[in-house]
C-alpha positions in Angstrom: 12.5 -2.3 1.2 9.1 -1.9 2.8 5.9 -1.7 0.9 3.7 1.3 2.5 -0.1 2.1 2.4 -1.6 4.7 3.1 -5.2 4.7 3.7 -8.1 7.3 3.1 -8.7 7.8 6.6 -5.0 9.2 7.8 -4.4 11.4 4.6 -7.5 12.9 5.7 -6.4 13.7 8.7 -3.1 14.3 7.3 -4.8 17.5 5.3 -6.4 18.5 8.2 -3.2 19.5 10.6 -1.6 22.7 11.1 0.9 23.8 8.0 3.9 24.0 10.6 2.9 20.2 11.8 2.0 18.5 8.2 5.0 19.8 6.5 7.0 17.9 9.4 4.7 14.4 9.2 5.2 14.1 5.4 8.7 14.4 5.5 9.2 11.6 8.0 6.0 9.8 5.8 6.9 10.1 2.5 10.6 10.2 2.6 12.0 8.6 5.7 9.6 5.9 6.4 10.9 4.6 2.7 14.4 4.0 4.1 15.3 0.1 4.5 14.7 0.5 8.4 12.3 2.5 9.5 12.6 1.4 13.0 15.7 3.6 13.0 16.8 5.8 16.6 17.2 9.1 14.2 13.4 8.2 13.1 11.7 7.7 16.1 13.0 10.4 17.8 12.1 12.9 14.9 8.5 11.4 15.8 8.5 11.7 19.8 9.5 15.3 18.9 6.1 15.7 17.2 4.5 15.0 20.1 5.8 17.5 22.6 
């Protein structure tokens, strides 16, 4: 399992994105990222997706 911090810096940003866009981060964030690999294809591609 992989211990994850967060700092101040990126939930602030976090708070600061679009509704549509923050919903979609803290899912793969909070939940995903938790997984025992988050190196995973179905991961990573969720993210490039973001990005588009």
């Amino acid at each position: 399992m992989w211990q994850l911090e967060y700092t101040k810096r990126f939930l602030k940003e976090l708070a600061a994105l679009p509704v549509e866009i923050q919903s979609r981060v803290e899912l793969i964030v909070f939940q995903e990222l938790e997984s025992e690999n988050p190196f995973e294809d179905r991961i990573s591609g969720k993210t490039e997706r973001l990005y588009r």
